[in-house]
C-alpha positions in Angstrom: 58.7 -10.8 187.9 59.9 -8.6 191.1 57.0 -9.4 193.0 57.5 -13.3 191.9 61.0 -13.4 193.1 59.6 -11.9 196.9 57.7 -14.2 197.1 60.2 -17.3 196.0 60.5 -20.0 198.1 64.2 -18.8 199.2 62.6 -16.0 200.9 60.0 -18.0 202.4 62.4 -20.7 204.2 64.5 -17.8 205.5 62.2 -15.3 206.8 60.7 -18.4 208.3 64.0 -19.3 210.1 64.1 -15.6 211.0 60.3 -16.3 212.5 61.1 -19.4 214.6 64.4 -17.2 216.2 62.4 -14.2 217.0 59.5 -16.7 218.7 62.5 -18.9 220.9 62.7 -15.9 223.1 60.3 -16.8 225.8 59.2 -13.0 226.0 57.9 -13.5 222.6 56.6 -17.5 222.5 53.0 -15.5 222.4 53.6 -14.4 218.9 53.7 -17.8 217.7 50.3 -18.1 216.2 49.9 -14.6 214.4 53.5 -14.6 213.2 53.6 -17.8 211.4 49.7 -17.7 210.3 50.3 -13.8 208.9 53.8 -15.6 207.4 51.9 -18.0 205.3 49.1 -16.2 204.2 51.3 -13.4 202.8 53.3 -15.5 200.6 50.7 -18.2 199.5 47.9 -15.2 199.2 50.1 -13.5 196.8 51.1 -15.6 194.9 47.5 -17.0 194.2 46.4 -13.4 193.1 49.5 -13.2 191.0 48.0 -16.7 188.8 44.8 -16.2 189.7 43.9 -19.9 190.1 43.7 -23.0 192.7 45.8 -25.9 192.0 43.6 -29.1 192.5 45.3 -32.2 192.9 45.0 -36.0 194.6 46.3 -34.4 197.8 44.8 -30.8 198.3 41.1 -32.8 197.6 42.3 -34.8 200.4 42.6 -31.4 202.7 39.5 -30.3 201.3 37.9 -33.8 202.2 39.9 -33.2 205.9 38.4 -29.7 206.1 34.5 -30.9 205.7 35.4 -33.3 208.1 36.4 -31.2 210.7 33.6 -29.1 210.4 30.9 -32.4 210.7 33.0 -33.5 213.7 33.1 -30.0 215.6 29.2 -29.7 215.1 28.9 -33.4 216.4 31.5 -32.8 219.6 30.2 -29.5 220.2 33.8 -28.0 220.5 34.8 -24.7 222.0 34.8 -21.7 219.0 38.9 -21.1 219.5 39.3 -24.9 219.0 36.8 -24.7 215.8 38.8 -21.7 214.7 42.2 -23.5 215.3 41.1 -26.8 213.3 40.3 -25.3 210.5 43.0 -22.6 210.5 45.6 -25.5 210.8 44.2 -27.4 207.2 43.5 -24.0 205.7 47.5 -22.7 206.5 48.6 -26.5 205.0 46.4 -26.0 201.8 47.6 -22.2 201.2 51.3 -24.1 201.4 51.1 -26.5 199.0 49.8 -24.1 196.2 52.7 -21.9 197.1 54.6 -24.6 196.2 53.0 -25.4 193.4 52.9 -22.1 191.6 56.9 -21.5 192.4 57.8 -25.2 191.3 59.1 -23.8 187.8 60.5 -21.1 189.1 62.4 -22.4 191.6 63.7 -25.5 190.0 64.1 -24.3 186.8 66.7 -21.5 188.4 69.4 -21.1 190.7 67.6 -20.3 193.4 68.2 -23.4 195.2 71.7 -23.2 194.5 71.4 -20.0 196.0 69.3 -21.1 198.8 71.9 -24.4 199.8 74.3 -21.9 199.6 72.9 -19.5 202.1 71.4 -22.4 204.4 75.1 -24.2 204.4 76.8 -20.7 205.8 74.0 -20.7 208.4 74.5 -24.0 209.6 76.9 -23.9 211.6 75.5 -21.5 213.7 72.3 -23.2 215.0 75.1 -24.9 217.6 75.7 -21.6 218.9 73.8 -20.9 222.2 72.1 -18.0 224.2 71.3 -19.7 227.2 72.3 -22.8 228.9 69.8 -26.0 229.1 72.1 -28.5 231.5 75.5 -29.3 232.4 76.6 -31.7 229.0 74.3 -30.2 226.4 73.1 -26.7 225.3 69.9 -25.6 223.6 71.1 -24.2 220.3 70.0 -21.2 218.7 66.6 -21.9 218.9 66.9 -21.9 223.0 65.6 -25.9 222.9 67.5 -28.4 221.8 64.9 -30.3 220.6 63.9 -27.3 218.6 67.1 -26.8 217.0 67.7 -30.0 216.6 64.5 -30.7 214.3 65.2 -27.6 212.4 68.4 -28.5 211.4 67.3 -32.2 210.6 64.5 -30.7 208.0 66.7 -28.0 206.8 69.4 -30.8 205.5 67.1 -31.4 202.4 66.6 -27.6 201.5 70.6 -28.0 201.6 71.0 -30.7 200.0 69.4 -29.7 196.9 72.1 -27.4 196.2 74.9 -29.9 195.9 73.1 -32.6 194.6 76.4 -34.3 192.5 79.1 -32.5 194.6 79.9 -35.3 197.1 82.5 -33.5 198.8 79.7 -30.5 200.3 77.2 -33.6 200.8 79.5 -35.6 203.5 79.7 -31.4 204.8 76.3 -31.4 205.3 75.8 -34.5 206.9 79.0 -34.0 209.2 77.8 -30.7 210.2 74.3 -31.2 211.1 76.1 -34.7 213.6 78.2 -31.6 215.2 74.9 -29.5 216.3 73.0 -32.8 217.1 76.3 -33.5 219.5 76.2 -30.1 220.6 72.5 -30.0 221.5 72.0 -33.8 222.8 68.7 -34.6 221.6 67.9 -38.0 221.4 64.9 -37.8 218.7 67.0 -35.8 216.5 70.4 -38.3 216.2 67.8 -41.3 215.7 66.5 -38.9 212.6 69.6 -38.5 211.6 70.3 -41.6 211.7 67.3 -42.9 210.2 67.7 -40.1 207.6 71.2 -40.9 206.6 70.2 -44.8 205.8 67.4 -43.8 203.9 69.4 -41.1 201.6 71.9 -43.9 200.8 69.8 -46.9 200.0 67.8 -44.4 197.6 71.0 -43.0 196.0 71.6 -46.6 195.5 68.3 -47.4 194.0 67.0 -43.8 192.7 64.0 -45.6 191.1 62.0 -47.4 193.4 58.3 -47.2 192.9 55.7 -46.4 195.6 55.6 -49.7 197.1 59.4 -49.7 197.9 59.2 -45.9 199.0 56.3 -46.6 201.5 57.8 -49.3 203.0 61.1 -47.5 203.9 59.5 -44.4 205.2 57.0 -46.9 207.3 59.9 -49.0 208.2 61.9 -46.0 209.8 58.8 -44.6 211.4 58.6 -48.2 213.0 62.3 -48.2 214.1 61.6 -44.5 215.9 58.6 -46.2 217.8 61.0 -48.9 219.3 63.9 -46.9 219.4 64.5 -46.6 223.4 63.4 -50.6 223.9 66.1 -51.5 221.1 68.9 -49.5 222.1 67.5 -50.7 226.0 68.1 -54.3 224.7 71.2 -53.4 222.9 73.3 -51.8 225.3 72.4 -54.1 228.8 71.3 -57.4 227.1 73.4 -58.1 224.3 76.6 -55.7 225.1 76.2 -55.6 229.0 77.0 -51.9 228.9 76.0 -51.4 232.5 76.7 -47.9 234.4 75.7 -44.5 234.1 76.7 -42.2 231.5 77.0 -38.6 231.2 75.3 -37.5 228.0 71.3 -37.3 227.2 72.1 -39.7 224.4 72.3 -42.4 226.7 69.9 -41.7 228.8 67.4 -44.5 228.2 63.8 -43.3 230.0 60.9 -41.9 228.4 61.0 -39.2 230.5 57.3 -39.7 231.6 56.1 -39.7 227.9 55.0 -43.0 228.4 52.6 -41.9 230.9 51.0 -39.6 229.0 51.5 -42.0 225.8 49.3 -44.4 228.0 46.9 -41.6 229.3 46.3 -40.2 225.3 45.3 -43.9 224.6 42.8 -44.6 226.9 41.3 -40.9 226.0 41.3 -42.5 222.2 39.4 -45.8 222.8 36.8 -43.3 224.6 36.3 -41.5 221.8 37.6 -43.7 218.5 35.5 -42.8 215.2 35.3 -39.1 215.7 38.0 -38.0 218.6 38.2 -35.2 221.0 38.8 -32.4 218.5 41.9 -30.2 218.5 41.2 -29.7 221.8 41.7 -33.1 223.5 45.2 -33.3 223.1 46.2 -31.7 226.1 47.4 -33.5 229.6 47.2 -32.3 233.2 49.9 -34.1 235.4 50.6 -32.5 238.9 49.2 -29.0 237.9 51.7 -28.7 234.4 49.9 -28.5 230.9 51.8 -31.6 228.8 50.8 -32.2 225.1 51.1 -35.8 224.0 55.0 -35.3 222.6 53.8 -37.9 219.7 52.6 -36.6 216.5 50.7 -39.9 215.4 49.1 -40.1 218.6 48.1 -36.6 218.7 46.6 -36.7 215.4 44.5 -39.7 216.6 43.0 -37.8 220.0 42.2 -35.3 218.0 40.7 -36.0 214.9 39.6 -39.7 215.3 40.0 -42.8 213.3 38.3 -41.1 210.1 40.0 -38.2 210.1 43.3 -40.2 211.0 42.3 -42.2 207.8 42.0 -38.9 205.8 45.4 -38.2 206.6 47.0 -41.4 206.5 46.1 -41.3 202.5 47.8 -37.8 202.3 50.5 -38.9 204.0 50.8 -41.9 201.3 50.0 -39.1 198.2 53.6 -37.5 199.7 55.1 -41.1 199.2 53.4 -41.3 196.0 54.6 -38.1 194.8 58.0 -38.9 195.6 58.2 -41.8 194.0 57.1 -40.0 190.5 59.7 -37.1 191.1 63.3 -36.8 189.1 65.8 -39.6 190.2 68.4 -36.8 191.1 66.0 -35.5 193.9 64.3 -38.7 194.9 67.1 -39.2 198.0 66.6 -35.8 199.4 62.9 -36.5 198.9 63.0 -39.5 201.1 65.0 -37.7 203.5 62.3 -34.9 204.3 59.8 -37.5 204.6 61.4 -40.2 207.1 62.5 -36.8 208.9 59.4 -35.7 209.9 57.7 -39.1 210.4 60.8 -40.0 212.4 60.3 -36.7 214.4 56.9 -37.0 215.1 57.4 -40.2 216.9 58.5 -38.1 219.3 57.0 -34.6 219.0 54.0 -32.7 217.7 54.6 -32.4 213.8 51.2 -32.5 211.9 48.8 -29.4 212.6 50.7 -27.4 214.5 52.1 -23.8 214.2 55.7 -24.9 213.4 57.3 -24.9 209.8 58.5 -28.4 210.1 55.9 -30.8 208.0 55.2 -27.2 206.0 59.1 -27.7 204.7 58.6 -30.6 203.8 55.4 -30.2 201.9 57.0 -27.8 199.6 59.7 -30.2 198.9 57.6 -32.7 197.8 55.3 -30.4 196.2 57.6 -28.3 194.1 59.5 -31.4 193.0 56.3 -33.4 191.7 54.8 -30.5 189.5 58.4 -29.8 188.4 58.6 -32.7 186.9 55.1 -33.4 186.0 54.9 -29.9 183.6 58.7 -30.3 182.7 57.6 -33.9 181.2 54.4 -32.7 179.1 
C-alpha cells in the first residue's frame, strides 16, 4: 500500500510541476527529454509490476495500431535513427500513461486524494503569476519563465483543481478568477481564448451533465474551430463591426500571427508533398533567416509528421477521449470537457500531441482515471 500511495497520481502531477520548473531555467532546457521520459517510466513501470498486467482497451489498441504504424512509415521514409527512436519513444511514454491511470483509477477516486491534490494545486496557484525574469514591458513570463508556458499549465491544471470542489461553488468561481489573474499577468493570447473556450464549455455541460458522444464531439470540435479563427474573428470584431481603431498596449490586443502564418503556409505545402505517409517526426521543423521554428500548431504538426493515416489513427483516439467522457459520472463530465477543449484549444496554437510536455499526458489521466472509475464502480 506504501509503494501504491508513491506512486499515486498526486505525486505524479506534482513532481511533474516540480519537473517543468527545474527545465524553465534555460541552463537546464537540455534535461527536458531524460527528465520527463525517466519521470514517466518510473511511475507507470511500477505500478505495472505492482499488478502485473496490461490494461487493453479501445484506445491503447489504437496506440498499439499508431506504434506499428510508425514503424512501416520510418522503414518506408528511411528516417534518421534519433527520429525513429523519438517516434516511438513519444507513443510508448503516452501508452505507459494511460495504464498508470488506469491502475490508480480506484485508488484515486475512491479516496481523498483529489481532495487533497485540489487542495495543494489551489495553494500553488497563485504563484505561477510570480516571475523570475522579465519577458516585455506590459506582461511577464510567469513561473515557468514563458508566458505561454505558464499560461498552458495553469489552463490544464484547472481540472486537476477542480475535482476537488466539485459542489462548492464558492472555490469554483476561485478557481476560475484566479487562473483570469495569471492569464492577465502573463498576456498570452492562446491561453485567455482557452480560458475562455474552457469556461463556456464547463457551463453548458453543468447545464446539461448528460450529453451523449454526439453532443460532446461537437462542442469540443466546435471550440477547436473557434481557436482556428480566433485572430480573423476578433480582427473583424474590433475594426469592422466596433471600429475600435488605434493601438493598444497589451499582447491581448495585438491582432498578428506573429509570422505563424508563414510557417502555417510553409508546413502545408511540406504536407501536400508528402500526404499518405508524412515527413516523420522529423519534418516538422522550419528554417527562416538562420532560426530553427517548429510549426506552433499541434494539428498541423501531427499532420507533417505522421501523414493522413497516421493522422486518421489519431483522430479516432482523439474521439475514444470524447467517447470516454461522455460514459464518465455526470459530477465529473464538466471538468472532463474542460481538459479536452483545453488542450485542443491549445494546440491550435502550440505543439500539444507527441511532445515532451505533460500537457495532453494531464489530460489523458483525467479522462482515463474517470472512465475505468466508473466502468468497475458500475459492475
Amino acid at each position: 500500500m506504501k509503494v501504491k500511495n508513491i506512486l499515486s497520481i498526486n505525486n505524479f502531477v506534482l513532481s511533474s510541476l516540480l519537473i517543468i520548473f527545474i527545465i524553465s531555467f534555460p541552463g537546464f532546457s537540455n534535461l527536458r527529454v531524460p527528465l520527463v521520459t525517466i519521470h514517466i517510466l518510473f511511475f507507470s513501470f511500477f505500478i505495472i509490476l505492482i499488478y502485473k498486467r496490461l490494461y487493453f482497451g479501445f484506445g491503447t489498441l489504437i496506440l498499439l495500431a499508431i506504434f506499428v504504424y510508425l514503424l512501416v512509415q520510418n522503414i518506408i521514409l528511411q528516417t534518421e535513427l534519433l527520429f525513429v527512436i523519438q517516434s516511438f519513444l513519444m507513443v510508448i511514454l503516452l501508452f505507459l500513461t494511460t495504464q498508470f491511470a488506469v491502475f490508480n483509477a480506484i485508488n484515486f477516486l475512491g479516496s481523498k486524494q483529489p481532495i487533497q491534490l485540489s487542495k495543494t494545486l489551489l495553494l500553488f496557484y497563485p504563484f505561477l503569476a510570480f516571475s523570475f525574469t522579465t519577458w516585455s514591458r506590459t506582461s511577464d513570463p510567469g513561473l515557468f519563465m514563458n508566458p505561454n508556458t505558464t499560461g498552458h499549465i495553469s489552463i490544464l491544471l484547472i481540472p486537476f483543481i477542480l475535482l476537488g470542489f466539485i459542489n462548492k461553488k464558492k472555490f469554483i468561481i476561485l478557481i476560475w478568477l484566479i487562473s483570469l489573474f495569471i492569464i492577465t499577468i502573463v498576456e498570452s493570447r492562446s491561453t485567455l481564448l482557452a480560458w475562455l473556450l474552457c469556461l463556456s464549455s464547463y457551463l453548458i455541460v453543468l447545464k446539461f451533465p448528460k450529453i451523449n458522444f454526439v453532443f460532446t464531439t461537437i462542442l469540443v470540435c466546435t471550440s477547436t474551430l473557434i481557436s482556428v479563427y480566433a485572430i480573423d474573428f476578433a480582427v473583424w470584431l474590433l475594426f469592422d463591426v466596433l471600429n475600435l481603431l488605434g493601438h493598444y498596449d497589451t499582447r491581448f490586443l495585438y491582432l498578428e500571427y506573429n509570422g505563424r502564418d508563414v510557417i502555417w503556409e510553409s508546413a502545408l505545402n511540406r504536407f501536400y508533398n508528402e500526404p499518405y505517409f508524412g515527413l516523420g517526426f522529423g519534418g516538422s521543423k522550419f528554417e527562416i533567416e538562420g532560426h530553427t521554428f517548429d510549426t506552433h500548431n499541434g494539428f498541423l504538426e501531427i499532420l507533417l509528421r505522421l501523414g493522413l493515416i497516421g493522422t486518421i489513427l489519431f483522430f479516432i483516439y482523439s474521439l475514444n477521449l470524447s467517447y470516454m467522457i461522455s460514459k464518465s459520472n455526470l459530477n465529473i463530465k464538466p471538468i472532463l470537457v474542460v481538459s479536452l477543449v483545453a488542450i485542443m484549444s491549445l494546440a491550435t496554437n502550440s505543439a500539444t500531441f507527441f511532445v515532451f510536455n505533460y500537457l495532453f499526458l494531464y489530460v489523458n489521466i483525467l479522462i482515463y482515471v474517470a472512465f475505468i472509475f466508473n466502468k468497475r464502480t458500475e459492475l
